[in-house]
Backbone as a chain_set.jsonl record, in Angstrom:
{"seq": "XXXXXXXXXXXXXXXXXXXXXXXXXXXXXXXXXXXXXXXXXXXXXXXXXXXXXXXXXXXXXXXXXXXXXXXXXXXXXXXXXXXXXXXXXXXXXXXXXXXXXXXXXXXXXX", "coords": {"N": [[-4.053, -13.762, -18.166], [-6.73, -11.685, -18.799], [-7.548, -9.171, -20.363], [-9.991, -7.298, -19.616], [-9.324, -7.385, -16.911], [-7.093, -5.317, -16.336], [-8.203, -3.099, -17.884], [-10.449, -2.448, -16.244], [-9.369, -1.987, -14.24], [-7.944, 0.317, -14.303], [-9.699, 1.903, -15.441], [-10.912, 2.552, -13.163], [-8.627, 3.498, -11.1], [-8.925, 6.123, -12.571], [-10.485, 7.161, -12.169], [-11.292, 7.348, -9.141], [-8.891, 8.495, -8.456], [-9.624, 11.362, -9.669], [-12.0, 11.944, -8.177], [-10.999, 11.748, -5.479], [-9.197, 14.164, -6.026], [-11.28, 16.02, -6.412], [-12.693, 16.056, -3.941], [-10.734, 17.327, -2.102], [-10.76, 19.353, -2.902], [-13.082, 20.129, -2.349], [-13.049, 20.107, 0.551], [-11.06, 22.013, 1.073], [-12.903, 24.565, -0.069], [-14.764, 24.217, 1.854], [-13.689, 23.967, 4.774], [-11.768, 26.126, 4.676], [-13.248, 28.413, 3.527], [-15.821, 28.53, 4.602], [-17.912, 27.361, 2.675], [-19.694, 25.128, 0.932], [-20.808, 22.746, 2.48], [-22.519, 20.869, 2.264], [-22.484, 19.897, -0.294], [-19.48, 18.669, -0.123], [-20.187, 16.901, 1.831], [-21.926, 14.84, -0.031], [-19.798, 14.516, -2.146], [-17.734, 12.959, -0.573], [-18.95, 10.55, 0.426], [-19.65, 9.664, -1.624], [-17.154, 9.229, -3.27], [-15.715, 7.446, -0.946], [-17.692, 5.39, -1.793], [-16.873, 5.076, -4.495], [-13.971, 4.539, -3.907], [-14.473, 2.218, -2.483], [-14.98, 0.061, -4.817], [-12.546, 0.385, -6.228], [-10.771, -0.199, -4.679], [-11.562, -3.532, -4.779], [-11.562, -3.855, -7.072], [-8.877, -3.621, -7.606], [-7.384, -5.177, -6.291], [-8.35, -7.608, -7.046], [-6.748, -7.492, -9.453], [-4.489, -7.685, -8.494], [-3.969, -9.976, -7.656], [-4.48, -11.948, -9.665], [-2.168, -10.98, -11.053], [-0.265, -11.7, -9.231], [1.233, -10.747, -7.485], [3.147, -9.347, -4.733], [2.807, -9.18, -1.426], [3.658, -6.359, -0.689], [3.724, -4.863, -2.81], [1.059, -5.183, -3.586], [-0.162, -3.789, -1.184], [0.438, -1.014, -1.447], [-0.344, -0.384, -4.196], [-3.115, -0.757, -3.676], [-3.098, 1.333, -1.557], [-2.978, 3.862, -2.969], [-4.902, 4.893, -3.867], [-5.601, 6.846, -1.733], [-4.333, 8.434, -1.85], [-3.387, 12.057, -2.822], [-3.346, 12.509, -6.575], [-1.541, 10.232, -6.297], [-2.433, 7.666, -7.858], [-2.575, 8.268, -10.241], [-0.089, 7.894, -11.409], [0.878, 5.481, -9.923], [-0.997, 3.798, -11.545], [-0.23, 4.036, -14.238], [2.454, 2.995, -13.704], [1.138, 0.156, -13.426], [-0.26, -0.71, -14.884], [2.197, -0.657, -17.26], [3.808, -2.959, -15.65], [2.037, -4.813, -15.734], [0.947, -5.523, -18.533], [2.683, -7.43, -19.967], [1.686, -9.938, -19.085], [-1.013, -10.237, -20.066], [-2.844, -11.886, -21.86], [-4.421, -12.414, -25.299], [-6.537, -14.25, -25.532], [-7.55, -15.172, -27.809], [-8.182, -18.542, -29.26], [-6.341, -20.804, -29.661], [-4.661, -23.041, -32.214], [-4.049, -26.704, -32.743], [-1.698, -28.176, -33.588], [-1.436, -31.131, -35.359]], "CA": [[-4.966, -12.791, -17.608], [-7.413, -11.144, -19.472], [-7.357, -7.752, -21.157], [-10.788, -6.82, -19.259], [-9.286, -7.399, -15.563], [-6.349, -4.557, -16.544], [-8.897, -2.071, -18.103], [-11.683, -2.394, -15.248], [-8.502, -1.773, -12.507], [-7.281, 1.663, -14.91], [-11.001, 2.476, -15.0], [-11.335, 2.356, -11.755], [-7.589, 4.202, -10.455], [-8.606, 7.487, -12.851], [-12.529, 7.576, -11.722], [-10.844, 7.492, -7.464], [-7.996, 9.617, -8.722], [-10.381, 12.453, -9.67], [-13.073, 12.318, -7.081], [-10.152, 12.11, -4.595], [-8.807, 15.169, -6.175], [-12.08, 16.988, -5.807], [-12.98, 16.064, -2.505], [-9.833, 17.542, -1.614], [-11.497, 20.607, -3.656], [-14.29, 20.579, -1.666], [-12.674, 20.157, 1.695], [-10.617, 23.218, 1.21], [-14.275, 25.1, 0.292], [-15.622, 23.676, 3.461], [-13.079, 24.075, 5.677], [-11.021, 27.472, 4.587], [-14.022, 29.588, 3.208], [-17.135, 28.209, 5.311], [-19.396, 26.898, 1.743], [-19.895, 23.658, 0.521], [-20.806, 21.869, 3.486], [-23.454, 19.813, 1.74], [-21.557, 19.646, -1.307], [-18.22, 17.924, 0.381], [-20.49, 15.564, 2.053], [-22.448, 13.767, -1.208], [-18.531, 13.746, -3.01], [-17.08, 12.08, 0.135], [-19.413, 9.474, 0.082], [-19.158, 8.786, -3.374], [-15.634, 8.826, -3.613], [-15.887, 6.521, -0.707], [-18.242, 4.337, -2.904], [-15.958, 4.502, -5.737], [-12.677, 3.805, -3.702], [-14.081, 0.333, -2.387], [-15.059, -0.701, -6.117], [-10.925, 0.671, -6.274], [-10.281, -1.771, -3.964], [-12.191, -5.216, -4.916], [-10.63, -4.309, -8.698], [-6.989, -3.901, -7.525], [-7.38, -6.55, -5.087], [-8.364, -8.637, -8.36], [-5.672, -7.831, -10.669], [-2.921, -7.72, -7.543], [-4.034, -11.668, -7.502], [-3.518, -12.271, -10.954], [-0.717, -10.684, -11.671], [0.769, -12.998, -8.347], [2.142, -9.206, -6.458], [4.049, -9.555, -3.46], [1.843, -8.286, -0.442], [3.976, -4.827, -0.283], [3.325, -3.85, -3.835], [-0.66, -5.27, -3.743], [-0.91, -2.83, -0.286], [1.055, 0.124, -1.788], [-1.301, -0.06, -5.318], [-4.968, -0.363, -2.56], [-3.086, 2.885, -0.117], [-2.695, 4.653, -3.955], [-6.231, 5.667, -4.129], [-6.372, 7.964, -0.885], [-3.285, 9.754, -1.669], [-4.121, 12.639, -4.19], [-2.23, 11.93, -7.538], [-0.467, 9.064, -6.617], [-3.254, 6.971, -8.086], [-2.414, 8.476, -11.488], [1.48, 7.748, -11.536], [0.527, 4.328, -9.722], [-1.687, 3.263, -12.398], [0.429, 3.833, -15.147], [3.426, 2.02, -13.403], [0.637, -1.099, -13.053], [-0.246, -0.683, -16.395], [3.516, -0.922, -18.076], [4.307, -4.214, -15.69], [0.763, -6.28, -16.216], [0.599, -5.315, -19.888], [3.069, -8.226, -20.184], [1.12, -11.274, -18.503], [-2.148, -10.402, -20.893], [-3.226, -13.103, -23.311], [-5.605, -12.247, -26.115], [-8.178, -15.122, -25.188], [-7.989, -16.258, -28.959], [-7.778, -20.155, -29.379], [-4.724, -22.061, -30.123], [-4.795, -23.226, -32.943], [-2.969, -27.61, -32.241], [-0.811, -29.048, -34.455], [-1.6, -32.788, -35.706]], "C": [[-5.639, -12.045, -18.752], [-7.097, -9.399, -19.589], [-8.712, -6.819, -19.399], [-10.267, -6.666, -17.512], [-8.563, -5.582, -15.61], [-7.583, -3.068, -16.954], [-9.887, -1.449, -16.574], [-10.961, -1.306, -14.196], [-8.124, 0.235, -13.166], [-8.377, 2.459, -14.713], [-11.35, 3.272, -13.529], [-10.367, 3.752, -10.551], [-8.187, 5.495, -11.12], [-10.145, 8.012, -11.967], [-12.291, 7.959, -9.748], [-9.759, 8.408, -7.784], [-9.07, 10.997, -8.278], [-11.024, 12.575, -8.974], [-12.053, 12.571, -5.677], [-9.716, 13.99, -4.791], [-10.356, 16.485, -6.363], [-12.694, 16.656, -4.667], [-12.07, 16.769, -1.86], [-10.233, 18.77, -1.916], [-12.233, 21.495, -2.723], [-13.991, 20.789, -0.049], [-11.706, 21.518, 1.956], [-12.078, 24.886, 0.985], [-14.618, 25.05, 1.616], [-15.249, 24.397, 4.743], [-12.223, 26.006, 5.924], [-12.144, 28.539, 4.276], [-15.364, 29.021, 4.007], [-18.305, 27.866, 4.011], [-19.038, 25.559, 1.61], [-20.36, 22.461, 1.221], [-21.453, 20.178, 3.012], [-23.096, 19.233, 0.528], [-19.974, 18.314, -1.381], [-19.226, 16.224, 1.024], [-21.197, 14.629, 0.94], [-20.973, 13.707, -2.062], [-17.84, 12.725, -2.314], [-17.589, 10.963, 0.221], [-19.58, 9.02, -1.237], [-18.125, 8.081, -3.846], [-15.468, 7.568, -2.19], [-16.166, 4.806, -1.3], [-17.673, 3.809, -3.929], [-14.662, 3.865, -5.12], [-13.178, 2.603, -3.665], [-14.295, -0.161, -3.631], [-13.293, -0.569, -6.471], [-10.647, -0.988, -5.778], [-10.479, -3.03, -4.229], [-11.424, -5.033, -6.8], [-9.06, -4.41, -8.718], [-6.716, -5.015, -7.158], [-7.092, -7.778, -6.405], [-7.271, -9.069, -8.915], [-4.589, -7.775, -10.104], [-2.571, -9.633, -7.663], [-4.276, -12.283, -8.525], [-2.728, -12.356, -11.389], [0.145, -11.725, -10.123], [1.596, -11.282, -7.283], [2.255, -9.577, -5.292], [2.824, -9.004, -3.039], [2.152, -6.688, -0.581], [3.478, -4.419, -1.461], [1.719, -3.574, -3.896], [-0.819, -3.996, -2.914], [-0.623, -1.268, -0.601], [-0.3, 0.512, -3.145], [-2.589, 0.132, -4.091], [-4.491, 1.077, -2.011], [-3.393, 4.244, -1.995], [-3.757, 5.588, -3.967], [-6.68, 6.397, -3.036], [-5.075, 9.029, -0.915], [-3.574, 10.865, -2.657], [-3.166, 12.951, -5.241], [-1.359, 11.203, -7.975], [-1.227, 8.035, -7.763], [-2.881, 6.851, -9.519], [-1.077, 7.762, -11.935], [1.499, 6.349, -11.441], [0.177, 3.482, -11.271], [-0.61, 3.054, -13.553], [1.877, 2.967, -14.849], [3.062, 0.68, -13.696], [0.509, -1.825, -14.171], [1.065, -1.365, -17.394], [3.571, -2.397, -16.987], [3.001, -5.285, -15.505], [0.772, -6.442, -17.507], [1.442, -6.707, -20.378], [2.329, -9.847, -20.239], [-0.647, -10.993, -19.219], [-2.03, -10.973, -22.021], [-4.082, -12.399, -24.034], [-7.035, -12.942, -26.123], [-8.449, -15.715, -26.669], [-7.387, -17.934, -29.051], [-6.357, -20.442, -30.222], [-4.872, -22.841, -30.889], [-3.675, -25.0, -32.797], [-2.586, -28.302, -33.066], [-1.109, -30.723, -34.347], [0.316, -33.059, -35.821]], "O": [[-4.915, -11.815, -19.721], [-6.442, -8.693, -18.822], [-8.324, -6.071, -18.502], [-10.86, -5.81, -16.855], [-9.208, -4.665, -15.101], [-7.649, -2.12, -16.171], [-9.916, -0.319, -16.086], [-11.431, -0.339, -13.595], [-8.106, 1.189, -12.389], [-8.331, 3.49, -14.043], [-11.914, 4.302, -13.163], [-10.843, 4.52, -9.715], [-8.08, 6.385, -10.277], [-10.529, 9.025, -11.384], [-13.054, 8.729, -9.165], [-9.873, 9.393, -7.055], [-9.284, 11.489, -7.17], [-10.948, 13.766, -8.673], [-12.313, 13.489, -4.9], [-9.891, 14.852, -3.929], [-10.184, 17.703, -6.412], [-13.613, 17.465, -4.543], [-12.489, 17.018, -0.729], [-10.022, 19.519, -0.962], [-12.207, 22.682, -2.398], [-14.677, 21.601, 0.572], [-11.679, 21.995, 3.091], [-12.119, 25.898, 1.686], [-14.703, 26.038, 2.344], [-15.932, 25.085, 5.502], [-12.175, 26.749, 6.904], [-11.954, 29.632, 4.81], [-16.216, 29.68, 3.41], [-19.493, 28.067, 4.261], [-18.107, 25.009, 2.199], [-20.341, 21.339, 0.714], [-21.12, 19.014, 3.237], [-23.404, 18.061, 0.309], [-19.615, 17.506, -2.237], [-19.037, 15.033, 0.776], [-20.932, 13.442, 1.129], [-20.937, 12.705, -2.777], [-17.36, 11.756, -2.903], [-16.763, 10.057, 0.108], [-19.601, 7.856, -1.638], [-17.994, 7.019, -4.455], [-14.949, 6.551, -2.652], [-15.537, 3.748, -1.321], [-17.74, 2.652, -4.342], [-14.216, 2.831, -5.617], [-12.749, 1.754, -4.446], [-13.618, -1.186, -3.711], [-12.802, -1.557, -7.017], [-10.459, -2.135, -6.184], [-9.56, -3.793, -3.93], [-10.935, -5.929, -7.488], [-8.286, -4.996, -9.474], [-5.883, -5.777, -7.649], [-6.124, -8.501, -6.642], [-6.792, -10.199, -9.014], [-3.572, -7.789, -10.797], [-1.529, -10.286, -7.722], [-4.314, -13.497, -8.325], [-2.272, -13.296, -12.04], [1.171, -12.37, -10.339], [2.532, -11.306, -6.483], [1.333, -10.215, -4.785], [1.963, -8.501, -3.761], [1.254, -5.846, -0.595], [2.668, -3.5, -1.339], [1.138, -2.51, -4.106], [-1.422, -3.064, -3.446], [-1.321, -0.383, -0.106], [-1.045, 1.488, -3.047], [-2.877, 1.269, -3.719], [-5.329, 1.979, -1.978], [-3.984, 5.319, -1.897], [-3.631, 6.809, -4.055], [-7.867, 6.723, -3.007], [-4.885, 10.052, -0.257], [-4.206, 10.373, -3.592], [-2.179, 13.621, -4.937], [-0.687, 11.132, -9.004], [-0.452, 7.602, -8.616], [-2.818, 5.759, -10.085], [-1.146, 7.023, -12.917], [1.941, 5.709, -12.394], [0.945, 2.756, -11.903], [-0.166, 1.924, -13.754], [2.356, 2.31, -15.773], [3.912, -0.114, -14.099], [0.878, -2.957, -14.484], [0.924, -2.358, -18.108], [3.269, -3.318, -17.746], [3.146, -6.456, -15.153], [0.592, -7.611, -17.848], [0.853, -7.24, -21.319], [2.41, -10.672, -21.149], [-1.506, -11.713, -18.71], [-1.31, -10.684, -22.976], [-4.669, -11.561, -23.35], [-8.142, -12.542, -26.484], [-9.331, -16.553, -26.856], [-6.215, -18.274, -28.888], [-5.74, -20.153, -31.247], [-5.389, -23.819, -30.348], [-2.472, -24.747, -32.736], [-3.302, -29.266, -33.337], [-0.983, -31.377, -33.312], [0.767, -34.177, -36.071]]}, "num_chains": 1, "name": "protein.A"}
């Protein structure tokens, strides 16, 4: 597996991390003090936007790395919980970091 699948997916968990964790921002604005109305709605659709790119990159590197179904669906639920995403990631991180090649040629013995 390539280096670039692993980065894209880390990319991806801190960029839905954070917008999760301010939508959650903004929904306490919204909801507890009456502002932001218009505010909550252009982050929720974003962070929307960004989870499914979440999704089609986990999805990726769940089916690389070969992950059971429970762990693949546990890493995809990561990105609507707020902070799991972070903890997640770095778990995904320490057991893919193994199954990455460098992509330099092999050098074949005569």
């Amino acid at each position: 597996m390539k280096r670039s699948v692993l980065t894209r997916y880390r990319v991806m968990a801190y960029v839905t991390a954070v917008m999760l964790l301010v939508l959650c921002a903004c929904m306490v604005f919204k909801y507890g003090f009456d502002k932001g109305e218009g505010l909550t709605l252009v982050v929720s659709q974003v962070h929307g936007v960004l989870y499914i790119i979440y999704l089609i990159f986990a999805f990726d590197l769940g089916s690389k790395a070969k992950w059971p179904f429970g762990k693949l669906l546990w890493v995809l639920v990561s990105g609507t919980i707020p902070t799991a995403a972070f903890f997640v990631e770095r778990k995904v991180a320490q057991d893919v970091e193994p199954l990455i090649t460098d992509g330099s040629p092999v050098a074949a013995k005569a």
